[in-house]
Structure formats: structure tokens, C-alpha cells
N, C-alpha and C positions, 0 to 999 in steps of 0.2 A: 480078637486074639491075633499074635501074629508069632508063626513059625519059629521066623527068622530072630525074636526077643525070646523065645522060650529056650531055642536051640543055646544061643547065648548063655542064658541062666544057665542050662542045666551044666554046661562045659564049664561054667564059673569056678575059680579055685576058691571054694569059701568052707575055711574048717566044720565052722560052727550051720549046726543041722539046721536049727530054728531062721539063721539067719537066711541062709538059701531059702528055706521055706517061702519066707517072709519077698522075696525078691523074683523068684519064680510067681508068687501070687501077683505081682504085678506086672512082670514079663505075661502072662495071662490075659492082661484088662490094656497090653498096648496096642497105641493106636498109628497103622503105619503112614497113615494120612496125614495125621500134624505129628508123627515122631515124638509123641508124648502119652502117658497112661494116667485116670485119675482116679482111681477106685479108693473109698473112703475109708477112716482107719477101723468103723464098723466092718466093713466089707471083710478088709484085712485079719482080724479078730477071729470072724467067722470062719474063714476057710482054713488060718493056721492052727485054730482053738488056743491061742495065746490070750494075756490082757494087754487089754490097749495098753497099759505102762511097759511092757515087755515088745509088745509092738514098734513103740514108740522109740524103747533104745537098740532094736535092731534095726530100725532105719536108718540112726543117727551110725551106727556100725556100720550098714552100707554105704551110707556117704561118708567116711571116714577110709573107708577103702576105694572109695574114687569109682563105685560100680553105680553109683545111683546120682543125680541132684535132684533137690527140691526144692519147689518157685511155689510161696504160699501166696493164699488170695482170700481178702477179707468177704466171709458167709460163703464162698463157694470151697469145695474138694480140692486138695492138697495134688499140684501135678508134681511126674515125677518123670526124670528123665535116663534112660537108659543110658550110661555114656560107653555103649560100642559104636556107635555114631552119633556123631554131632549132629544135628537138621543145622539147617541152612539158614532159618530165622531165628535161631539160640546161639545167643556169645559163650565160647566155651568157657566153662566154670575154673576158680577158683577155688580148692578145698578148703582154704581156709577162709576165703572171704564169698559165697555162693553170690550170684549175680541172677537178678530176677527174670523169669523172661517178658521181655518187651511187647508179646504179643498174644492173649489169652482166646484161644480158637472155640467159639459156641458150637455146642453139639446140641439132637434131637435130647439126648437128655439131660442137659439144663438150660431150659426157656427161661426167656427175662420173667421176672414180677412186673405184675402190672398194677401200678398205681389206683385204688378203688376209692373215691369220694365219700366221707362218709354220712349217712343219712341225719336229721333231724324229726325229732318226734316233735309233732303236732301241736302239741302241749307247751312246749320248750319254746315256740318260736313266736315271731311277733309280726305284722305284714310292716313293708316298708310305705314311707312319704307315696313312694310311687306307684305299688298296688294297693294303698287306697285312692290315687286320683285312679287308676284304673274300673274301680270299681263306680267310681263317682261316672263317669264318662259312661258308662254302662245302664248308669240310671239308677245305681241302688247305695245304701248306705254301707260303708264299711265297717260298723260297728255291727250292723245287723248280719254280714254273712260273717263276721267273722264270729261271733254270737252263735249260728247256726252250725261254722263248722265245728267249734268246741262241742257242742252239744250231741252232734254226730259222732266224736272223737270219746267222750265220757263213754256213752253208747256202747263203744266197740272197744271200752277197756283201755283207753288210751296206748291201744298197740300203733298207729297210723305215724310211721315216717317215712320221708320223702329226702332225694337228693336235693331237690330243688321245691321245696314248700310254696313258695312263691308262685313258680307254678301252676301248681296246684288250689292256689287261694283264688289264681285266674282264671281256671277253669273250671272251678265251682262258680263263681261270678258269669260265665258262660251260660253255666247251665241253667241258674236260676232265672225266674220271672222276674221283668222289673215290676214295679209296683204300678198301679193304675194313676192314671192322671200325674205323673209324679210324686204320687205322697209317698215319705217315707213312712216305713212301719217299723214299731219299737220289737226286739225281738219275742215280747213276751206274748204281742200279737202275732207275730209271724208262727211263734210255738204254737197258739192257742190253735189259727186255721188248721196249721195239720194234725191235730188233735181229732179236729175237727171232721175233716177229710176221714181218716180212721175210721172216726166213729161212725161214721153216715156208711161205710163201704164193710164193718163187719155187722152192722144194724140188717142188711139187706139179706143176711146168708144168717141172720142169728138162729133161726130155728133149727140149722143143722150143724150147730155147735157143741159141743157135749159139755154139760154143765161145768164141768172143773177149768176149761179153757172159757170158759163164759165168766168165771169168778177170776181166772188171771187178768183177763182183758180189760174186765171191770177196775181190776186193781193199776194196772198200770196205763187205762187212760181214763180223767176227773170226768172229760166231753162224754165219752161213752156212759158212765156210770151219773153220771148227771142226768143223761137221757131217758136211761132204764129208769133211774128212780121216779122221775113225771110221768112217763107212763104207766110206773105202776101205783099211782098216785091218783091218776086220772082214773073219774068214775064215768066218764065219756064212752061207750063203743065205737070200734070204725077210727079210732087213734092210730096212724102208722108210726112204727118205731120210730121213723126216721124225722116226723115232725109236720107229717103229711096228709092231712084228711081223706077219706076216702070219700 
């Protein structure tokens, strides 16, 4: 706010009520440091209880009377310049032909946008020539983690994107084991072992499973329910779940 712009307004000779209104609201929002005000024509609206269309031709009435100019600016707030002083970095205006100003002063309230990369979902994307020699140089096939990551990706509802996938496909490749001796393994082996794995690690804690999560587990691993069925198949005593004699 500054004094010295309100003081101005109010001694302003302007017949019409609305129009002072409209002029003191932004005598209100000036600023004495850049010598310019830019409160929006919401703002404006608000305080006079006008419509912006009424709003709008009372400005155009201020700047018709040589009390106001305005230097518009594309997606930012309409400034607006008090003409009881000229500032020192504004060419004095033209009524009939307004003159922009040359120099648009950033304030605490409006920060630049900043530019956000946008993500790729997992699903959508493909690796490059270069992270599959990546993966090759690591020791493992690229068809098979990328096999693996889809199937992690189905899994979790194919919600998983990344700014940089790529990445991502390289640091799965990190994480994984390479295969023994160099063999590659087709993915439907690579599914089968952790199937596998599963099954052998809820086989050990089964008895303290409660049957209803004992019939899901079954159902969504073949390895696990493959096992229960031999066992319970098996007219052998001293059979460990896991495949283990005692």
C-alpha cells in the first residue's frame, strides 16, 4: 500500500462513484518500489462488488482520463500505472496510442513456472539398442529382465512411470543376479524359480497360516499348490512339505 497513491486517488476529481472506487482499489495494491500496482481484475471485482464487464469499462474511463495506464502481459496480471508520477524506467504514455513498459519487475508473488519433464508408464515404453547392450555387458539377457519387469509392472496394476525409464531398466539390470556359468534363462524359467522360492519360504511357516490365506496362496502360486498336492498324495510319513526327508 502506499500513502502517497491513495492520498492521490482520494483528491482525484472523478465525478463518477464506481469509477474512483475502481482507482482507489488500486491506489491500495501500489507498489512504491517499481512505481507500478497489479492486483487482478478478480481482485478488483471483489473489493468494488462490480462485474468484471463494469470493471473493465471503468478502467478504460480511467485511462481515458489520463489518471491511469495499462501495460498488458501475456498469462501474467494486468500493471497499471498511476500517472501522478512518471517512474524513471516508463516512457511517458500516449492516450491514444499506450506505450508498453520495457521492463516487467518479478515479485515474491509471482514466481516463474518451472518446466516438469513428463513421466512414462512402464508399459508404454520400449529399452533402447543401448540398454540392451547394457544389460548384455552385465551378463544377462535383455529380453529376460525386460520379461521380468513387465510382469512386476502387470503386478502392480501397471501404475509404474518414470522420467527416465531407462534408468530404471539399468538399475533393475543392477539389481538382478546374473545367471550361472553364463546361461541365459528363458523368462518362463526365471518366473518358474521364484515361484519357487515362494513356495519353499511359505511351506516352512504353513502351519501357522489360516486356512483361507492357505487357499489364496495356493491359488496364486501352481509351485506351491503342486507341492501340497504330492504331499497330500504321498502315503509316505516323515515327508517335509518343502521336499525334504526327515
Amino acid at each position: 500500500m502506499s500513502v502517497k497513491a491513495l492520498g492521490w486517488a482520494f483528491d482525484a476529481d472523478i465525478s463518477d462513484p464506481l469509477s474512483k472506487l475502481v482507482l482507489l482499489a488500486i491506489a491500495n495494491n501500489h507498489n512504491e518500489a517499481h512505481g507500478i500496482a497489479w492486483p487482478s481484475i478478480a481482485h478488483l471485482c471483489r473489493v468494488t462488488g462490480a462485474t468484471e464487464r463494469t470493471v473493465q469499462r471503468k478502467l478504460a474511463d480511467l485511462e481515458d482520463r489520463g489518471l491511469i495506464r495499462r501495460a498488458y502481459r501475456n498469462g501474467r496480471s494486468t500493471q497499471y500505472h498511476l500517472l501522478f508520477d512518471t517512474p524513471v524506467t516508463v516512457t511517458p504514455p500516449s492516450h491514444s496510442h499506450p506505450t508498453p513498459v520495457t521492463v516487467t519487475p518479478r515479485t515474491y508473488n509471482e514466481p516463474l513456472k518451472k518446466k516438469t519433464r513428463a513421466k512414462i508408464k512402464i508399459k508404454d515404453w520400449t529399452p533402447s539398442a543401448a540398454d540392451e547392450a547394457y544389460a548384455r555387458e552385465k551378463g544377462h539377457d535383455p529380453a529376460t529382465i525386460l520379461e521380468s519387469i513387465r510382469l512386476w509392472d502387470e503386478a502392480n496394476g501397471h501404475r509404474a512411470a518414470y522420467v527416465s525409464p531407462s534408468a530404471f531398466y539399468r538399475q533393475w539390470v543392477n539389481r538382478e543376479r546374473p545367471p550361472r556359468n553364463g546361461a541365459v534363462r528363458s523368462p518362463e524359467v526365471v518366473y518358474e524359480d521364484k515361484q519357487l522360492r515362494s513356495a519353499k519360504m511359505w511351506l516352512r511357516k504353513w502351519d501357522d497360516i489360516s486356512p483361507g490365506l492357505q487357499r489364496d496362496l495356493r491359488h496364486q502360486n501352481p509351485v506351491l499348490d503342486r507341492m501340497i498336492k504330492q504331499n497330500e498324495k504321498s502315503a509316505v510319513g516323515g515327508v517335509d512339505l518343502c521336499g525334504d526327508k526327515d
